[in-house]
Steps between C-alpha positions, in 0.01 A plus 500: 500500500395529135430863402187529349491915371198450294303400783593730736428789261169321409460494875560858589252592182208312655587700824484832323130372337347343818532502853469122513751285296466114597849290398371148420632188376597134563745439807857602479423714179723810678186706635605564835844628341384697293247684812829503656674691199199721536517528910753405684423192742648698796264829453200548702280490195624125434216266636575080478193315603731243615690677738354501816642887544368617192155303587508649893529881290171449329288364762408878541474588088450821488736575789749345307405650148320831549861668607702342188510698170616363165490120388451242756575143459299212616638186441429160520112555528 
């Protein structure tokens, strides 16, 4: 994994500024990584759009979300 500092702080500075940041870019750029520096695949405020688990979780959104606090991740939208 290639550390990338600047854009993680860039990252968490958007988060302190807005409740929505979006990570975009062409395929294989190092997005999902970097979501994943930010929260960790294995919490329950990790959502991948292409894992049928993660997928099953927010067939009920605000079941899902209305109990987490802090950053959620949605990837792979």
């Amino acid at each position: 994994m290639i550390e990338r500092p600047l854009w993680l702080a860039a990252i968490r500075a958007a988060l302190k500024r807005s409740r929505v940041v979006a990570l975009i870019g062409p395929r294989q750029a190092g997005k999902t990584t970097l979501a994943r520096q930010i929260v960790p695949a294995d919490s329950p405020k990790y959502f991948d759009l292409e894992d049928p688990a993660s997928l099953a979780r927010l067939s009920e959104p605000m079941t899902a979300l209305a109990p987490l606090k802090g950053v959620v991740v949605i990837d792979e939208i």
